[in-house]
C-alpha positions in Angstrom: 22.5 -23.4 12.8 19.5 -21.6 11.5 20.5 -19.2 8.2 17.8 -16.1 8.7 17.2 -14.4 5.4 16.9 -10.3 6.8 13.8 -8.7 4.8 14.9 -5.4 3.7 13.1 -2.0 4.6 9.5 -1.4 3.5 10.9 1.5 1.6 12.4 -1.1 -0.4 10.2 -3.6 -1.3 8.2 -4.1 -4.4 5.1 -5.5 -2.5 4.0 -4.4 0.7 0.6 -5.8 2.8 -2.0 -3.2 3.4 -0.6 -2.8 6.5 3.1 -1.9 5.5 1.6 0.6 2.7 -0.1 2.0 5.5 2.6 2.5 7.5 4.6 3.8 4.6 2.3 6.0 3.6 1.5 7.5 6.4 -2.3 7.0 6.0 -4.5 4.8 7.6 -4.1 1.2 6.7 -8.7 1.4 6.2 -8.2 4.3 3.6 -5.7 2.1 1.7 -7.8 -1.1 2.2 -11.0 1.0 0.7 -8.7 3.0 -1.9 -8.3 -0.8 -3.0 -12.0 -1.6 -2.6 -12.9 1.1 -4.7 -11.3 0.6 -7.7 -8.8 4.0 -7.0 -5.8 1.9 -6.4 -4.5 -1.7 -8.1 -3.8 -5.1 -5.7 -2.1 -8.3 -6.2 -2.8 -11.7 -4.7 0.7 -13.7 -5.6 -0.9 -17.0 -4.7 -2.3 -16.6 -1.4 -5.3 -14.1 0.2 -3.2 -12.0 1.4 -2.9 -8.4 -0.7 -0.7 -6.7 -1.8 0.2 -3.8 -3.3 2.6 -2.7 -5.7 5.3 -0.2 -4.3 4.9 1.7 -7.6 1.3 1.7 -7.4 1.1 3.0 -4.0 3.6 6.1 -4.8 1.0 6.9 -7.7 -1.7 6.7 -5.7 -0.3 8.9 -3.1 1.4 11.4 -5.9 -2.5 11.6 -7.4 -3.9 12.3 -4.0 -5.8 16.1 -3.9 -4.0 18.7 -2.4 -6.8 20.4 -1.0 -9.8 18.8 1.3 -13.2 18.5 -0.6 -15.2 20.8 -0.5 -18.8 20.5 1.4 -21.6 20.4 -0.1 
């Protein structure tokens, strides 16, 4: 008999793959990649090359977001 350890809901974890913060977020999983990239958001790489992101990071990132779309110039 196998024991299978149930991963709770992405709402509840404390790291999440670009992927999952994607999802989460409801923006696209490139924006979050290049929010990374850029410098605009913190990621974590707990021993492997995988990233990850920090649940609490992500909700600041999102809270910090603009409101309104830029402006052209």
């Amino acid at each position: 008999m196998t024991s299978h350890i149930e991963e709770p809901p992405l709402r509840d974890r404390l790291t999440l793959t670009v992927p999952e913060a994607g999802a989460l977020s409801g923006i696209p999983a490139r924006v979050v990649r290049a929010a990374v990239l850029n410098g605009d958001m913190p990621a974590c790489y707990a021993g492997s090359t995988t990233m990850r992101i920090r649940r609490t990071d992500l909700d600041e990132w999102v809270a910090n977001l603009p409101v309104d779309p830029p402006t052209p110039k």
